[in-house]
PATORPA-318573 format. One record per residue (C-alpha): residue number from 1; x, y, z. Coordinates in Angstrom, 3 decimals. Layout:
# PATORPA-318573
<rec><pakol>NUM</pakol><c1>X</c1><c2>Y</c2><c3>Z</c3></rec>
...
# end
This chain:
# PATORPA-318573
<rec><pakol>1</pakol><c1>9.448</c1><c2>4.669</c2><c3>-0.622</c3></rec>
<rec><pakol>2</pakol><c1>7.518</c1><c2>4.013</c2><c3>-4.061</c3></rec>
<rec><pakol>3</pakol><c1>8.521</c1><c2>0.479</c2><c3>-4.124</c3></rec>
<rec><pakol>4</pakol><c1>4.922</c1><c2>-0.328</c2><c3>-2.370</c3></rec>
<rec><pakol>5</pakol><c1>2.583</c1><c2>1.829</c2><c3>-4.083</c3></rec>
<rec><pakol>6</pakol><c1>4.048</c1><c2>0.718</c2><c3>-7.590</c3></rec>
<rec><pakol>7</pakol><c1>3.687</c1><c2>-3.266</c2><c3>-6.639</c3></rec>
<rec><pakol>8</pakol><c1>0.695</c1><c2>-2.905</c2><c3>-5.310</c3></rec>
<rec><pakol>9</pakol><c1>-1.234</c1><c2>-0.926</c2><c3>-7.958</c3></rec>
<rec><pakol>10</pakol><c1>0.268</c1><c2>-3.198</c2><c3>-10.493</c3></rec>
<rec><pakol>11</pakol><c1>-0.958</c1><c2>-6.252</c2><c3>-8.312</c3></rec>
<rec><pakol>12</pakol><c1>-4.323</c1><c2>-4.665</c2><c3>-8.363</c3></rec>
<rec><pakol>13</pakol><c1>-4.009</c1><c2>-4.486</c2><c3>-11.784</c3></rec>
<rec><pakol>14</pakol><c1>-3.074</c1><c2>-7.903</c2><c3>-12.439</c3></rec>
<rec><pakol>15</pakol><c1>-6.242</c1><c2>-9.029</c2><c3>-10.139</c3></rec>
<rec><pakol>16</pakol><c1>-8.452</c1><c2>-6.970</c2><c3>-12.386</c3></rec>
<rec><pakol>17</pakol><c1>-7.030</c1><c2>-8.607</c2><c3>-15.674</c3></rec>
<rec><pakol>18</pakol><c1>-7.128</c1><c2>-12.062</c2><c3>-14.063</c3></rec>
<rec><pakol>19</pakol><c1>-10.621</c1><c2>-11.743</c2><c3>-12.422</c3></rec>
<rec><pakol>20</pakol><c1>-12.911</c1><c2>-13.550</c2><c3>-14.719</c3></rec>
<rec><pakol>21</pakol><c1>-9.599</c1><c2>-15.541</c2><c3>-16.766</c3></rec>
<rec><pakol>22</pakol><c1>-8.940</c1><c2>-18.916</c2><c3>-16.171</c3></rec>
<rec><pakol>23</pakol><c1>-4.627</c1><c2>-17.937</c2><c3>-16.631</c3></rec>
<rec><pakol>24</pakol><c1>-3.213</c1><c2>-18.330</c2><c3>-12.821</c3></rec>
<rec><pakol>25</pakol><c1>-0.521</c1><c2>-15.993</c2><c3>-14.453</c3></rec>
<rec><pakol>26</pakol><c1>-2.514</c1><c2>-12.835</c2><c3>-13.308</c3></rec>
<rec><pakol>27</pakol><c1>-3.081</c1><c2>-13.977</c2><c3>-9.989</c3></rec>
<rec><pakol>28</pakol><c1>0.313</c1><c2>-15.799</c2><c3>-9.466</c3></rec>
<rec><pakol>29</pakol><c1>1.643</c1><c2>-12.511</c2><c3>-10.356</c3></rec>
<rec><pakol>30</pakol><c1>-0.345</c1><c2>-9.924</c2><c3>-8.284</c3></rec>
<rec><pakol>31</pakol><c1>0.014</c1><c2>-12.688</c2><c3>-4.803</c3></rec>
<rec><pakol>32</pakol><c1>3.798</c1><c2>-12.050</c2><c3>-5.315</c3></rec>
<rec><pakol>33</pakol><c1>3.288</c1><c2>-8.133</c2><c3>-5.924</c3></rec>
<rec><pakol>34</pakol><c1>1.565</c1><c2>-7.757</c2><c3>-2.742</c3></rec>
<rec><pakol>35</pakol><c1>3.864</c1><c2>-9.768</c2><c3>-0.981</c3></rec>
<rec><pakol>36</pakol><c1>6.329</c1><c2>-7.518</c2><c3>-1.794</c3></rec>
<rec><pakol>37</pakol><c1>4.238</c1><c2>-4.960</c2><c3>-1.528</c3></rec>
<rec><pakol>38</pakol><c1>4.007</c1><c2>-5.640</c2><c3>2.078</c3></rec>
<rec><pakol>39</pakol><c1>7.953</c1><c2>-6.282</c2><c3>2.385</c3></rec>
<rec><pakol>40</pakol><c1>8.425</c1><c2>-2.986</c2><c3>1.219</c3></rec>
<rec><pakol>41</pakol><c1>6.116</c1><c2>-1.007</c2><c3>3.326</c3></rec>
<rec><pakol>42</pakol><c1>7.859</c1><c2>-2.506</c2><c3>6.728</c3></rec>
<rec><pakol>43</pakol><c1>10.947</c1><c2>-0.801</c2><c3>5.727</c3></rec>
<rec><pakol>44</pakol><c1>8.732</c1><c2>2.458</c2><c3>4.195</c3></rec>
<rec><pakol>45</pakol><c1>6.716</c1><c2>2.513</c2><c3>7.874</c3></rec>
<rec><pakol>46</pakol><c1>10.485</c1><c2>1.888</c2><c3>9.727</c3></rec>
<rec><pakol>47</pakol><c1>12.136</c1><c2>5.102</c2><c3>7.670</c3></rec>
<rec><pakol>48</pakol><c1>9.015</c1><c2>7.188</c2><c3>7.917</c3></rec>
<rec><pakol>49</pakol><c1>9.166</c1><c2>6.826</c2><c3>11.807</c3></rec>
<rec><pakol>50</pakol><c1>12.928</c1><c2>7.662</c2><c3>11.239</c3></rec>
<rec><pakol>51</pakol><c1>11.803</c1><c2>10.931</c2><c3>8.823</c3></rec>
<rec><pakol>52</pakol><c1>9.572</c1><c2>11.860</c2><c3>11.664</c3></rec>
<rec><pakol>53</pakol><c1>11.995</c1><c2>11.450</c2><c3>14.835</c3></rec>
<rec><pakol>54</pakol><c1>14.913</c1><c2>13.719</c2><c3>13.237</c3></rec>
<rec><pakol>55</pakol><c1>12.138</c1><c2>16.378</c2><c3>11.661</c3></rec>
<rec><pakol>56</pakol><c1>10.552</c1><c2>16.733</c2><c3>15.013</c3></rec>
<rec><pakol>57</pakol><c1>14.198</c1><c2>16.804</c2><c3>16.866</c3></rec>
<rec><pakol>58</pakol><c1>14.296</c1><c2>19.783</c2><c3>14.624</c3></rec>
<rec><pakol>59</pakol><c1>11.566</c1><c2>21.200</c2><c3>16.028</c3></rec>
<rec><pakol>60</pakol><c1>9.112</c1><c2>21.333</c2><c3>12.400</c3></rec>
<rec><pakol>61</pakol><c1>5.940</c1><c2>22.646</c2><c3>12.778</c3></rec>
<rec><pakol>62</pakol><c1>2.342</c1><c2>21.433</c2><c3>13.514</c3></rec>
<rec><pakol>63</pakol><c1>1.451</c1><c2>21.614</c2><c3>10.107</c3></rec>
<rec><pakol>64</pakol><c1>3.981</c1><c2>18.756</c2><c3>9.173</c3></rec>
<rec><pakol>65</pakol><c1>2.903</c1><c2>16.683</c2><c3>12.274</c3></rec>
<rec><pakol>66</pakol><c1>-1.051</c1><c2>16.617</c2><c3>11.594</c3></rec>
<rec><pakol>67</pakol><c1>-0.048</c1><c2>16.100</c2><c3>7.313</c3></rec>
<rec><pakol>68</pakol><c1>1.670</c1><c2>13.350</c2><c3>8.614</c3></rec>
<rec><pakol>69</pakol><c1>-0.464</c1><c2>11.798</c2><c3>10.807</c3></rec>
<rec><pakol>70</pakol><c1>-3.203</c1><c2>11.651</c2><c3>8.263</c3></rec>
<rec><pakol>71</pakol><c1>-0.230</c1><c2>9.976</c2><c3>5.883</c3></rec>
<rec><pakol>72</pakol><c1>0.561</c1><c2>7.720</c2><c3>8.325</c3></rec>
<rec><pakol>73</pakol><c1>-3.466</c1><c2>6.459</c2><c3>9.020</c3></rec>
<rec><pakol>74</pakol><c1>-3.925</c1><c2>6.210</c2><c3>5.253</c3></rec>
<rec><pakol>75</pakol><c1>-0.845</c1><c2>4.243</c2><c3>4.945</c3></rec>
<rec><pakol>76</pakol><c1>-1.459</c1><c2>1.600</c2><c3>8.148</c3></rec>
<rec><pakol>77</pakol><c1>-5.046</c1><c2>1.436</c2><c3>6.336</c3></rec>
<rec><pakol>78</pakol><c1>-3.732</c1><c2>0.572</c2><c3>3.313</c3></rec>
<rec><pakol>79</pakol><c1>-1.159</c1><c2>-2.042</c2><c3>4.239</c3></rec>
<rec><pakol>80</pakol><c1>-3.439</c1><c2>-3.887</c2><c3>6.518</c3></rec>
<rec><pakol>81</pakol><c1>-6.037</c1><c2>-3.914</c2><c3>3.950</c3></rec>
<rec><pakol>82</pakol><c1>-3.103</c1><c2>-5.066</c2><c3>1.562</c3></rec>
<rec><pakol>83</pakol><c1>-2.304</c1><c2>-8.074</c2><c3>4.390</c3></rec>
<rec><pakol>84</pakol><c1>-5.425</c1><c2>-9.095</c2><c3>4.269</c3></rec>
<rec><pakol>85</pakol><c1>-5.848</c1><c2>-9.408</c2><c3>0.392</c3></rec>
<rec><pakol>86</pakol><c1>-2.794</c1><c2>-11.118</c2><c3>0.845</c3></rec>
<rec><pakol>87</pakol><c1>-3.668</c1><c2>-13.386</c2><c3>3.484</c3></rec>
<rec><pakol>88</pakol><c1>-7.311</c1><c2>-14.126</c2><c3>2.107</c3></rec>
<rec><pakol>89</pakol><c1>-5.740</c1><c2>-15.387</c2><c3>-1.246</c3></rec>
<rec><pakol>90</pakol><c1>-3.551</c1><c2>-18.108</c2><c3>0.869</c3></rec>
<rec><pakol>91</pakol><c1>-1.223</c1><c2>-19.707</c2><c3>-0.803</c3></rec>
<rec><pakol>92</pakol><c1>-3.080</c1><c2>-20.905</c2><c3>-3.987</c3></rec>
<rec><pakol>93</pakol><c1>-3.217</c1><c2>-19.368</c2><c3>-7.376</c3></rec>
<rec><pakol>94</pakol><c1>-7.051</c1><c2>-19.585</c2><c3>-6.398</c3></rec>
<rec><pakol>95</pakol><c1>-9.900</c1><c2>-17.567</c2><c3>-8.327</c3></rec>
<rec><pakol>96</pakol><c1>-10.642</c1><c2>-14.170</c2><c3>-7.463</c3></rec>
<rec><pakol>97</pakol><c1>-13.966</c1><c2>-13.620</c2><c3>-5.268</c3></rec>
<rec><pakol>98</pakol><c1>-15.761</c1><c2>-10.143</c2><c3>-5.883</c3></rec>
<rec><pakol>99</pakol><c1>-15.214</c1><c2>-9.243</c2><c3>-2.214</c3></rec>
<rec><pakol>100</pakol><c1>-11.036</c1><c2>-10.113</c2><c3>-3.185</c3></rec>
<rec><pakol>101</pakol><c1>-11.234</c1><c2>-8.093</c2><c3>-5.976</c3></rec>
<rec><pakol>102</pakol><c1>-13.448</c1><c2>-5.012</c2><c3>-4.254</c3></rec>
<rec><pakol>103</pakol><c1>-10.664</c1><c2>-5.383</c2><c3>-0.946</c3></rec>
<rec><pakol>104</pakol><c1>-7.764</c1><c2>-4.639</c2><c3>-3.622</c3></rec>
<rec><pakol>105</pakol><c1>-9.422</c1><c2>-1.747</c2><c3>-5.365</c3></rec>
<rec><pakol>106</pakol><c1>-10.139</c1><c2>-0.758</c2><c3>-2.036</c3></rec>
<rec><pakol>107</pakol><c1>-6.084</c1><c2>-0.806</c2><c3>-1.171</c3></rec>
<rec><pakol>108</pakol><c1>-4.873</c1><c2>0.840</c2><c3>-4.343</c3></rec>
<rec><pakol>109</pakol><c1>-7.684</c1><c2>3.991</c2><c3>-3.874</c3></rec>
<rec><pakol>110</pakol><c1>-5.888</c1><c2>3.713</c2><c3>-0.652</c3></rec>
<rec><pakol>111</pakol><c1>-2.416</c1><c2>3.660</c2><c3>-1.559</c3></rec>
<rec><pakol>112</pakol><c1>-2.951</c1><c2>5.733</c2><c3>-4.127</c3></rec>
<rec><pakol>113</pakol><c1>-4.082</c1><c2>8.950</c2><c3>-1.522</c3></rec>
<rec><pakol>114</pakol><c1>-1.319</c1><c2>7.332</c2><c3>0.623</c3></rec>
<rec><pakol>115</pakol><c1>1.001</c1><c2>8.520</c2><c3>-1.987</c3></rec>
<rec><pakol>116</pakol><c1>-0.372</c1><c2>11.283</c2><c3>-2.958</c3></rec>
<rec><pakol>117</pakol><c1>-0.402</c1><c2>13.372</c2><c3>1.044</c3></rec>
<rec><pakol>118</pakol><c1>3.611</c1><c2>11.979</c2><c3>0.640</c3></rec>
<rec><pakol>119</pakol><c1>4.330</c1><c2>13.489</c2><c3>-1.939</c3></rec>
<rec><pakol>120</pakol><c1>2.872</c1><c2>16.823</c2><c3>-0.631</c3></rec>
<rec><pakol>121</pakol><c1>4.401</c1><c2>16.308</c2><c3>2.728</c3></rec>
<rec><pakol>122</pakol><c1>7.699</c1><c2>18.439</c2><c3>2.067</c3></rec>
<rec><pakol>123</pakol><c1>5.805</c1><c2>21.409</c2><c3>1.201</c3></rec>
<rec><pakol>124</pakol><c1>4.457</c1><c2>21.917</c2><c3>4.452</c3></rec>
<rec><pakol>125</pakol><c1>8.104</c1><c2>22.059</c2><c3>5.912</c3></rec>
# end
């Protein structure tokens, strides 16, 4: 699903733009993103297991398993580093440490390859 990797490079985004601001808006904004972020990825993990059960059923090829095994490391990496942005902002609009910020360019470098080996994975079929 894009639903993640949209929400969460825009909430990386807004943590960049609200780093050094005093505007809550920017972090407000990007603490709900990655919420949803995370919402989102459940159900993208849940479907992908799906995609994966019925493709190997159909007996695909090794190429497709190892692509999607490195998809799938690079996407649990990325969520859990997206959790814990999450959880390490709490539930205040609070100000952005460097170590937030560096976690959540971190996660979209992440989600951003995540999306990338997705994309490709269909051409391996």
């Amino acid at each position: 699903m894009h639903f993640p990797v949209a929400l969460w490079l825009v909430a990386t985004f807004f943590d960049v733009l609200g780093w050094r601001r005093e505007d809550v808006f920017y972090r407000q904004a990007a603490r709900w993103l990655l919420w949803l972020g995370l919402l989102g990825a459940a159900v993208s993990i849940a479907l992908g297991w799906v995609d994966l059960i019925a493709a190997e059923s159909q007996g695909v090829g090794t190429a497709l398993l190892l692509r999607h095994r490195v998809h799938s490391v690079l996407a649990y990496t990325a969520t859990a580093t997206y959790l814990a942005t999450a959880l390490w902002r709490g539930r205040r609009a609070q100000p952005l440490a460097a170590g937030m910020l560096a976690l959540s360019l971190l996660g979209a470098v992440l989600v951003a390859a995540t999306a990338f080996l997705g994309g490709e994975m269909r051409q391996v079929m």
